[in-house]
C-alpha positions, 0 to 999 in steps of 0.5 A: 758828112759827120761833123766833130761837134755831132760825134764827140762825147763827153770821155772824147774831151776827157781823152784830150786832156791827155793829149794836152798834158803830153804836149804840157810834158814836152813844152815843160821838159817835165815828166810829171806832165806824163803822170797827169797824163796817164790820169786822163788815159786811165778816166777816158774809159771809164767816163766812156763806159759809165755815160754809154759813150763808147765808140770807134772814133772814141777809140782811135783819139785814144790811140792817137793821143796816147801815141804823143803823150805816152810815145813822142813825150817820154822819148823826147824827154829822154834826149833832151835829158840824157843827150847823145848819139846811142839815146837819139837812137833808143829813143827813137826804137821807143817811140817805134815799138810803142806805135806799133804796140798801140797797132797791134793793140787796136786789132786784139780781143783778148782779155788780158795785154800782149806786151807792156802797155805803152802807158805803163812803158812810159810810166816806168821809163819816166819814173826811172829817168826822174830817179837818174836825174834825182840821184846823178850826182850820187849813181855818176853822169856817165852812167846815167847817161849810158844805163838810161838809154839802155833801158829805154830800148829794154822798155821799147822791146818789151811793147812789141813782146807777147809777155802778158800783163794782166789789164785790171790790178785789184781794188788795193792796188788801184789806191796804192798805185793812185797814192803814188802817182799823186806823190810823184806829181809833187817830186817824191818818186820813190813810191811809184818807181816801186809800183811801176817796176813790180808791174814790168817785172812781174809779168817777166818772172811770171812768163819765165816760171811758166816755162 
C-alpha cells in the first residue's frame, strides 16, 4: 500500500495550487483566480520535467485539477454572472466537453493537441466574460446575456473537435502571452483577450486553408 507522503513530488504541490486557486475562483466569483491558475498548470510540467519527477500519479492530479479549475470554475462563473435557463445549459456542455477533452487527452501520444486545450477553453471563455461585464453597459445586458452562453457552447464544442493546436508557442510569444496575464490579474484584459482569441481562432482558419 503507497502512502501519498512517499509518491508526492515537488511539481504534485505546485499542480495543487492550481486546484486551490480554481476553488479561490469560484468561492470569490472572480475569474482572475483562473489566470493564477493556469500559471501553476503551465509551471507543474516544468517543475516535473526539471526536477526528474514526472509520473502517473502526477499526471492523473493534473487532469483532476484542471477538471475544476479550468472546467467547474468557468462554468459556474458564467451562471453566476450571466444567469438563465439557456446559460445553465451551455455551461453545463462546457464543463462536459472539457472532461471529455482532458479523457481523450490522457490516451493521445501525438506531438501536437486534438482540440482546444480545456486551459486555453477556459482562458478565453473568461477573458471574453470579463469583457462583457466590463463593457455591459456600453454592448447592452440583453446581449451579453444571450451572446455569452453561446460562446460558451462554441468553446465547449471546440474541446471535443479534432482541430489541432500547436502545444508549444515560441520564446516571443511566451513573454507576450505572459505580460498579459499579469495584466489581466490587475483588471487590464484587453492584451490577453488578444492573445487568447489569435490562438482559437488560428487553428480554425488554419484548418479551413488546409481544406
Amino acid at each position: 500500500m503507497f502512502k501519498i507522503k512517499d509518491i508526492i513530488t515537488i511539481s504534485d504541490y505546485v499542480t495543487i495550487l492550481n486546484i486551490v486557486f480554481g476553488m479561490l475562483a469560484i468561492l470569490f466569483h472572480d475569474f482572475r483566480f483562473i489566470y493564477i491558475a493556469i500559471v501553476f498548470d503551465a509551471m507543474d510540467g516544468y517543475v516535473a520535467r526539471k526536477t526528474n519527477t514526472v509520473s502517473d500519479f502526477g499526471a492523473e492530479l493534473d487532469s483532476i485539477c484542471d477538471v475544476v479549475s479550468f472546467g467547474v470554475a468557468p462554468a459556474y462563473l458564467v451562471y453566476y454572472y450571466f444567469e438563465g435557463t439557456f446559460s445553465l445549459i451551455t455551461s453545463l456542455v462546457f464543463l462536459i466537453c472539457g472532461a471529455l477533452r482532458l479523457a481523450r487527452f490522457g490516451i493521445l501520444d501525438v506531438k501536437y493537441f486534438v482540440g482546444l486545450p480545456i486551459p486555453a477553453g477556459a482562458l478565453v471563455l473568461s477573458i471574453i466574460c470579463e469583457l462583457f461585464l466590463k463593457y455591459s453597459n456600453v454592448i447592452g445586458y440583453n446581449f451579453t446575456d444571450i451572446i455569452v452562453p453561446i460562446l460558451t457552447l462554441v468553446f465547449g464544442l471546440l474541446m471535443i473537435s479534432d482541430i489541432k493546436y500547436p502545444k508549444y508557442p515560441n520564446k516571443i510569444g511566451m513573454a507576450i502571452f505572459a505580460i498579459s496575464l499579469i495584466l489581466a490579474v490587475f483588471g487590464i484584459f484587453e492584451p490577453l483577450a488578444v492573445c487568447a482569441i489569435g490562438y482559437v481562432g488560428y487553428s480554425v482558419l488554419k484548418m479551413d486553408i488546409e481544406k
